[in-house]
N, C-alpha and C positions, 0 to 999 in steps of 0.2 A: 210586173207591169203596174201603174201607176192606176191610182181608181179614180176616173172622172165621174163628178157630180154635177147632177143637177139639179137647182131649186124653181119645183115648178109652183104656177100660180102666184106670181110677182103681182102684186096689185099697185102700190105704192114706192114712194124714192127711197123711203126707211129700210123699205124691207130689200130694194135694189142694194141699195150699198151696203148694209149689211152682209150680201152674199156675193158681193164684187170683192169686198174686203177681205172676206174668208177663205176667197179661193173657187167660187165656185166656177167650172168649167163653163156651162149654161146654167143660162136664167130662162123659166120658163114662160111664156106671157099667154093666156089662155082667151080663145075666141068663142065663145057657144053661148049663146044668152043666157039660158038652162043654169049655168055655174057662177056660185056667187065670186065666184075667181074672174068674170067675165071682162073684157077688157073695149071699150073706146079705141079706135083707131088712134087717135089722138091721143089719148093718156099713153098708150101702147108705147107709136112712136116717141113720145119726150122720156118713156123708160128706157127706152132704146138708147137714143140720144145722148143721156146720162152717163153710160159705161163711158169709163175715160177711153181716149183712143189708144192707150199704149195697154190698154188691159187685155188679156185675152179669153176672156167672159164671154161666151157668143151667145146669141137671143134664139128662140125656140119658139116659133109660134103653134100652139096645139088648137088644133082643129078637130070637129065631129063630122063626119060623111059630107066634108064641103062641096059647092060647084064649082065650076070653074071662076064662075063670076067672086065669090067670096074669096078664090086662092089669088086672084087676081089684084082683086083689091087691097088684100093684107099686103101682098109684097109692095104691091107699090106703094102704099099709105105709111109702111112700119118695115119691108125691108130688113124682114128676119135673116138671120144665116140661117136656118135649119126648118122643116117642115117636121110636124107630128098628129099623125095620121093615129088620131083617138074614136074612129068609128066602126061603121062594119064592111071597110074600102076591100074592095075581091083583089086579086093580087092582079087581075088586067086593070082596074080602075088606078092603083099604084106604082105600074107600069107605065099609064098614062100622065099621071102628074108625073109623074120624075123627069117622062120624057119632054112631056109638055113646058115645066116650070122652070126645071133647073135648079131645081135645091135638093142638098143632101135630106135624106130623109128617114125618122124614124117611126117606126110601126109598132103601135100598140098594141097583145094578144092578150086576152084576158084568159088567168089561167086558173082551174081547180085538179087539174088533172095532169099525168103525163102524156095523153095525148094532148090534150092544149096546146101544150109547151110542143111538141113534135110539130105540130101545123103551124106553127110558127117558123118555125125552119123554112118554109115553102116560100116565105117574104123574100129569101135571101137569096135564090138562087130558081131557076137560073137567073144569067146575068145582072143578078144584084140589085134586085126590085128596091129594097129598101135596105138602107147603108149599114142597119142596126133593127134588130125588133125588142122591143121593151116589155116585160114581161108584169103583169100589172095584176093583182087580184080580183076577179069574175066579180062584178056585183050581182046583186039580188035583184031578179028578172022584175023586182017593182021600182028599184031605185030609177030616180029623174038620170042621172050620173052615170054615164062609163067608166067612170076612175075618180079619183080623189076621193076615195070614200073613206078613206083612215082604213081602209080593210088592208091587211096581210093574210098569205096564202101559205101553204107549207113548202118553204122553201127546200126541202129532201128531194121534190121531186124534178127541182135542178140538175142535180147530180149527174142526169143522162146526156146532158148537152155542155155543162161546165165545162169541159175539155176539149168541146169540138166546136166552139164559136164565141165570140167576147157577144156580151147581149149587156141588154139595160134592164135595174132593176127597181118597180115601182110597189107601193102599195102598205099603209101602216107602218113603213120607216121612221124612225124618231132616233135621237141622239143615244137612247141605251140599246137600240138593238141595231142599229147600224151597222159594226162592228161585227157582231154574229151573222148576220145576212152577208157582208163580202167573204168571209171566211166559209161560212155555208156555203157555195158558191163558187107638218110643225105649226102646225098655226094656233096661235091663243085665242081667234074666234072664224070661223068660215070666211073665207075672202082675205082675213088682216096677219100676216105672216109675222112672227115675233122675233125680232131681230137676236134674240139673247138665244132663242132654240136654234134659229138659222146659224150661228157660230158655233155652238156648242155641235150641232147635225158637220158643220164640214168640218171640224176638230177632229172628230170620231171618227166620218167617213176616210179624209187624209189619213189618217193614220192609224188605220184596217190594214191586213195585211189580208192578202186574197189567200183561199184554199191553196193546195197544192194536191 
């Protein structure tokens, strides 16, 4: 099976085409003020915009424990394909945007542990709260951030779910270990994504071959 990537925290057109070029599956466009990744409706939308239409790159809008009012807004202003649920959403609160909004949607669990990773499962079923859960490494209970921290987890304790679900994987990926995380199984300054790592990162990631 083919390994879809994503490059999350697209801030600029540089760094958009960059990973439109490369191949990337999604781009991902971040909302929480909190994150120097944070994005304007407006700049959002014109990255949007940007993708050619014959590309099949789809936009990612990641969100922290939104309202209504805020899920409302982004779709209409910026009109992602995809919702990502980066907070502490209960799986009735996730049940309700899906039902409410209508976008495919993917859930963030932050993991140190193998049970983490087990309660994550609970996203997916029943009836398929959330499309995919994306497994991301735990930050440090003082960090501002829920993810994007450059942190990496011990990806071993995959191993228990590898076989019984395709999931997503986040957290201190970079272009040399890319490759060993699909098989197990970028930015040059905060906010400014380096077009030379984002090609080098879907090089790598394409052409990973997954565990067996």
């Amino acid at each position: 099976m083919p390994t879809a990537v994503k490059i999350c925290g697209i801030t600029d057109a540089t760094g958009l085409d960059a990973a439109v070029a490369g191949g990337a599956d999604y781009v991902g466009l971040v909302f929480f003020p909190k994150s120097p990744r944070n994005l304007a409706h407006g700049a959002a939308r014109a990255l949007r915009d940007r993708i050619p239409h014959n590309s099949s790159t789809k936009t990612v809008a990641l969100v922290v424990d939104p309202t209504d009012a805020d899920l409302f807004a982004i779709i209409h202003d910026v009109d992602p394909d995809l919702i990502q649920l980066h907070g502490h959403e209960s799986l009735e609160r996730v049940a309700a945007i899906r039902a409410h909004f209508k976008k495919p949607i993917l859930k963030a669990i932050p993991v140190a542990s193998a049970a983490d990773m087990e309660s994550g499962l609970a996203y997916l079923a029943p009836g398929r709260l959330a499309d995919i859960v994306l497994y991301d490494a735990k930050p440090d209970p003082a960090a501002v951030l829920p993810g994007g921290n450059g942190l990496a987890f011990d990806w071993h304790i995959l191993d228990g779910i590898k076989d019984r679900t395709d999931f997503a994987l986040a957290g201190g990926l970079t272009p040399d270990n890319v490759a060993e995380a699909i098989a197990r199984t970028v930015e040059s300054t905060p906010g400014r994504k380096d077009p030379g790592l984002i090609r080098r990162f879907l090089q790598a990631a394409k052409g990973a071959k997954q565990g067996t």
